[in-house]
N, C-alpha and C positions, 0 to 999 in steps of 0.2 A: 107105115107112118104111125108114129106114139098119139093115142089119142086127143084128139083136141077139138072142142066142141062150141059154136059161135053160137049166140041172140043175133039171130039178123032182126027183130021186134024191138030191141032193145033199145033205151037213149042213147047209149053208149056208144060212140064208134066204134066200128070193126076194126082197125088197126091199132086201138088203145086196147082190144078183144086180143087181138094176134098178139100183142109183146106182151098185153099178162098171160096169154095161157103160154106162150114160151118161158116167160119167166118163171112162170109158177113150174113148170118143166123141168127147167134148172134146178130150181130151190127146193125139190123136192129127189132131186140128181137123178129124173129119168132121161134128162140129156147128163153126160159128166161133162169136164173141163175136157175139153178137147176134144170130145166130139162134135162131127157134124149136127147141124138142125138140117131140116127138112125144106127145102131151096122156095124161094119164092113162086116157082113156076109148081111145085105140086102143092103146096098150101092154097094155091089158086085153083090150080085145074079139081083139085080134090074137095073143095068145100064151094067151088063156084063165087069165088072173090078174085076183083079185079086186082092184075097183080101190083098196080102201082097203090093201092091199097095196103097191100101185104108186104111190101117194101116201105110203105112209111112205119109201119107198127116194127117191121127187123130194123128201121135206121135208129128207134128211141132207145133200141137194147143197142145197139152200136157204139151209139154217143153215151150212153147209161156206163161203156166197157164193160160189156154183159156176153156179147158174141162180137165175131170181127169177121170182116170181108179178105177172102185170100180168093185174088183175081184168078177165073178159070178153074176155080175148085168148089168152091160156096160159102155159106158162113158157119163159122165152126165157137163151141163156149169157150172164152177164152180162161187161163188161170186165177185161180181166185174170186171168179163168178158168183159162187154159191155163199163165199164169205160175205161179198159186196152185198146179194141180198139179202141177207140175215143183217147183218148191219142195219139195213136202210130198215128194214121191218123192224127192228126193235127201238131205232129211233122214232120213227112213224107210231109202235106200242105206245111209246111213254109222250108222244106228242097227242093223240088220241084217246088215249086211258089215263096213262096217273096222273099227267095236268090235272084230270077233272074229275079223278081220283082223291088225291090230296085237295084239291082247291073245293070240293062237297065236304069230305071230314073236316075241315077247317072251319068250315060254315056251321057242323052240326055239332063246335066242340069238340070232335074224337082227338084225343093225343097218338102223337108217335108209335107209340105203347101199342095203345088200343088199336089203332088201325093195323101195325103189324099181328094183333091177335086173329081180328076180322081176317086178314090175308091166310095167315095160318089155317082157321078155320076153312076159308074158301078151298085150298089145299087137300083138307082132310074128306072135303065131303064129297062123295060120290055120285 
């Protein structure tokens, strides 16, 4: 199984745990579109999570159109996976960074200009 590693310590629920590190899985394409993930019964049996657990975190990627159920075989990434997450992640970027990005230079006077220089610079430095 591709490795996947849980906070049981965590705030976080373990099946909001289980569909990011599936997803990040995805988006990173060590599962690809069309492959299987790894079935609810060994992400249980192998990490000691209950499986109705581990089925709510696979139903977010389901409803999400991330992987899909084919009855009697498992759930497999369906096409276009890795696009949808790149998507959502750079809308989520610019909802979480240049919002408050643009809306600080705004505040601090930086023009257009200027901020595209700042950007640049960020770019360049190592």
């Amino acid at each position: 199984m591709k490795k996947m590693q849980f906070n049981f310590n965590s705030t976080e629920p373990i099946y909001l745990q289980v569909a990011e590190q599936i997803e990040e899985a995805i988006f990173a394409r060590t599962f690809s579109e069309g492959e299987q993930v790894p079935s609810t019964t060994e992400i249980s049996k192998e990490f000691h999570i209950n499986p109705a657990t581990v089925l709510k975190g696979m139903n977010i990627l389901v409803d999400a159109n991330l992987i899909e159920k084919r009855r009697g075989v498992g759930m497999f990434v369906v096409p276009g996976a890795q696009g949808r997450i790149v998507e959502k992640r750079r809308n989520q970027f610019y909802d979480d960074y240049v919002k408050n990005l643009v809306s600080e230079a705004r505040k601090l006077h930086i023009t257009k200009p200027e901020l595209a220089q700042l950007i640049e610079r960020g770019f360049q430095a190592k």
